[in-house]
C-alpha positions in Angstrom: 0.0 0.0 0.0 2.5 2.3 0.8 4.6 1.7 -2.3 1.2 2.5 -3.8 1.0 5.7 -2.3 4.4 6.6 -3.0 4.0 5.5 -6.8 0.8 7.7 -7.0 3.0 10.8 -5.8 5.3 10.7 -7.5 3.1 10.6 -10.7 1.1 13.5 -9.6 4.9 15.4 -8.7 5.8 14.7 -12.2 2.7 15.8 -13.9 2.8 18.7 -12.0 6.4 19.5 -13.0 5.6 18.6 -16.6 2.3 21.0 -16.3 5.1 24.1 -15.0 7.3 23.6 -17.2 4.6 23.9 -20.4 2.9 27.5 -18.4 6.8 28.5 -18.8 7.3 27.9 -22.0 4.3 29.4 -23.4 4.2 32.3 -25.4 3.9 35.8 -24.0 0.2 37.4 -23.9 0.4 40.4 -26.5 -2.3 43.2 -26.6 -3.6 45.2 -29.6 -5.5 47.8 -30.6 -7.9 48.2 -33.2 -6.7 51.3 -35.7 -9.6 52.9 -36.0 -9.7 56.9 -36.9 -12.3 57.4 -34.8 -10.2 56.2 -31.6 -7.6 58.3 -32.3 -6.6 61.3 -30.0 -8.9 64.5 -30.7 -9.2 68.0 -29.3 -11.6 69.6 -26.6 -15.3 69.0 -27.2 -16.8 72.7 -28.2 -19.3 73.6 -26.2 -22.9 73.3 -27.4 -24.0 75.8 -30.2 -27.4 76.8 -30.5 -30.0 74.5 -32.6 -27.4 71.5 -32.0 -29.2 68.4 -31.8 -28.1 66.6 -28.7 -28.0 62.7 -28.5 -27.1 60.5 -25.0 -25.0 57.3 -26.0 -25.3 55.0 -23.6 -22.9 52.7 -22.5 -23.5 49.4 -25.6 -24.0 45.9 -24.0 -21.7 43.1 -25.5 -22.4 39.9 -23.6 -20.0 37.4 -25.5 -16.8 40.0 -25.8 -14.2 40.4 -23.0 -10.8 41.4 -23.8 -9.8 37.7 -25.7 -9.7 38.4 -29.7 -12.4 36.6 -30.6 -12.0 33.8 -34.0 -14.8 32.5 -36.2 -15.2 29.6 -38.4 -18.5 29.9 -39.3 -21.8 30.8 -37.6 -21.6 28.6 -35.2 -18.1 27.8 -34.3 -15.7 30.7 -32.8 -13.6 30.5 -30.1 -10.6 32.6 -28.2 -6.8 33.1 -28.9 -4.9 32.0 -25.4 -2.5 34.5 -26.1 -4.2 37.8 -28.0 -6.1 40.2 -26.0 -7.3 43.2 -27.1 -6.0 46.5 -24.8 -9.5 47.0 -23.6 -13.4 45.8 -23.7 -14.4 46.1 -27.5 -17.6 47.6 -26.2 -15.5 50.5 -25.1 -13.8 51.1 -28.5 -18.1 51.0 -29.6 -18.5 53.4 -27.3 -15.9 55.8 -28.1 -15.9 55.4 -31.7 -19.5 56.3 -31.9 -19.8 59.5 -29.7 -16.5 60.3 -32.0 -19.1 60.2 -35.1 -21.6 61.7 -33.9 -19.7 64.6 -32.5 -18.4 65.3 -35.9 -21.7 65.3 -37.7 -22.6 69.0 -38.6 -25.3 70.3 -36.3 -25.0 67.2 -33.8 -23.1 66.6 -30.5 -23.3 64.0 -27.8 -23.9 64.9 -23.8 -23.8 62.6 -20.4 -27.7 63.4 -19.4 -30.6 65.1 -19.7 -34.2 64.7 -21.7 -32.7 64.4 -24.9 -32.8 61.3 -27.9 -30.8 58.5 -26.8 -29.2 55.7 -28.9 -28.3 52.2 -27.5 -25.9 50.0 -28.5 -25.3 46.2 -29.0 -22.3 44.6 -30.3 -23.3 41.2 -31.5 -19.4 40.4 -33.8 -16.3 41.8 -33.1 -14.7 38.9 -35.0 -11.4 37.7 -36.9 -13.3 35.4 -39.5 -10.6 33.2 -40.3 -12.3 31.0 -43.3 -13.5 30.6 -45.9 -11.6 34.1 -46.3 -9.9 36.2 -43.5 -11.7 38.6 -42.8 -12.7 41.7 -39.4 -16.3 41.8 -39.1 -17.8 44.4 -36.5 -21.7 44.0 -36.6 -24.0 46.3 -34.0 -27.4 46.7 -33.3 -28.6 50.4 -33.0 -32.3 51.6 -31.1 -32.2 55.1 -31.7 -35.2 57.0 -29.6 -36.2 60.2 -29.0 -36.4 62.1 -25.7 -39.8 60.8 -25.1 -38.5 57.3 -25.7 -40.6 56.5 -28.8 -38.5 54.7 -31.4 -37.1 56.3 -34.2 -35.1 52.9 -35.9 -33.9 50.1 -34.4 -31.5 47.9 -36.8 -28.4 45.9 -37.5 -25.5 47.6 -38.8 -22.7 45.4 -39.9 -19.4 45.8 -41.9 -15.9 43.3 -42.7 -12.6 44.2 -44.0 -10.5 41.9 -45.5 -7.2 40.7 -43.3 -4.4 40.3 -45.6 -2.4 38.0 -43.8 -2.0 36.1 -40.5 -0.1 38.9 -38.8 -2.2 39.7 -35.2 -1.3 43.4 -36.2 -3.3 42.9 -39.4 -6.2 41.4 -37.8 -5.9 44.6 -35.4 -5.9 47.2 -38.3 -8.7 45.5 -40.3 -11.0 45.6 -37.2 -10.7 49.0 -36.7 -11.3 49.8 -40.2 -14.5 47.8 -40.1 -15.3 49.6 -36.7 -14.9 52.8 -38.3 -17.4 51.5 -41.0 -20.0 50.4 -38.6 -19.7 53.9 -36.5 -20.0 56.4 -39.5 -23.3 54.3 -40.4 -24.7 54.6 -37.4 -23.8 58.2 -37.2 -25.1 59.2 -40.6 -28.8 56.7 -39.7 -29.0 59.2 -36.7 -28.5 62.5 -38.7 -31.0 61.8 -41.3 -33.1 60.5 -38.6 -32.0 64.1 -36.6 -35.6 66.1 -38.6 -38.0 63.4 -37.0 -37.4 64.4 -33.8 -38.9 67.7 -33.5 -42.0 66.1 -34.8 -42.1 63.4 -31.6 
C-alpha cells in the first residue's frame, strides 16, 4: 500500500512539473489595438452651439466580448486566442468610436444626461473570420429614440474588411477599419433621422 502511495506521488509530482514547465514555456500574452480613426486622439469637445441636436449614448452591451480576440469559423463555431487580447473591452472602443461620429456630424453633438434622444448600442461580432476568407467583421445593433422614448429605428448595422495575412497586427488594423465603417453608419442613420425628432 505504501509503495502505492508513493507510486501515486510521484506521478502526480511529475505531472505537476511537466504542467510548470509547459505555463513557462508558453508564449507571451500580446495586446492590440484596433486602428480605428475614430479612436484616435482629438481635441476639446466645443461647447454646445445653439440648434445642435443633442443625442445620449449610452454605454452598448456586449455579452460574448471580453478582452480575448475573438476567432470564427462559421456561424456557429468561434472560439478565443490564449495568447491575444485586445488593450481594452471592445464595447468600449463602440462606445468611443461612436460618440467620435456623432460629434463630428454638422449640427449634432453627444452629452452625459438630460431629456434628450438617446441611442443604445449592442455589439453582436467583433470577429477575426478566419475561413473561408480572412476577414474583421464588426456587426451592431442600434435603437435610436427620441427624448420621449418613442422609437425612431432600431437595426443591425454590420461591416468586414479583408485581413491580408496572418499577422495579429493585421487582424488589429482590419477591425478598426470595419469599426470605423459600422460607426459612421450609425452616425449618418442618426443625422437623417436628426428632422424626426422635432416632430415626436
Amino acid at each position: 500500500m505504501t509503495s502505492r502511495r508513493a507510486r501515486t506521488s510521484l506521478l502526480a509530482f511529475a505531472v505537476l512539473t511537466a504542467t510548470g514547465c509547459l505555463f513557462s514555456n508558453s508564449p507571451p500574452t500580446r495586446y492590440f489595438a484596433p486602428r480605428s480613426e475614430f479612436l484616435l486622439p482629438k481635441d476639446a469637445q466645443p461647447p454646445i452651439a445653439p440648434g445642435e441636436t443633442t443625442i445620449r449614448v449610452r454605454h452598448s452591451r456586449a455579452p460574448a466580448y471580453g478582452e480575448a480576440i475573438v476567432w470564427r469559423v462559421s456561424d456557429v463555431e468561434r472560439g478565443l486566442y490564449e495568447q491575444r487580447r485586445w488593450t481594452e473591452f471592445p464595447s468600449r472602443y463602440l462606445d468611443r468610436a461612436v460618440v467620435e461620429a456623432i460629434d463630428r456630424m454638422p449640427g449634432m453633438q453627444t452629452v452625459d444626461s438630460g431629456r434628450v434622444p438617446t441611442l443604445d448600442l449592442e455589439l453582436i461580432a467583433f470577429d477575426e473570420v478566419v475561413a473561408p476568407e480572412r476577414s474583421a467583421e464588426v456587426s451592431v445593433v442600434a435603437s435610436f429614440n427620441a427624448a420621449d422614448q418613442s422609437p425612431v429605428f432600431d437595426r443591425l448595422f454590420t461591416a468586414r474588411q479583408p485581413i491580408p495575412d496572418t499577422d495579429p497586427a493585421s487582424t488589429a488594423r482590419a477591425m478598426g477599419a470595419a469599426l470605423d465603417d459600422v460607426v459612421q453608419q450609425i452616425a449618418d442613420q442618426v443625422a437623417a433621422s436628426a428632422p424626426t425628432l422635432s416632430r415626436k
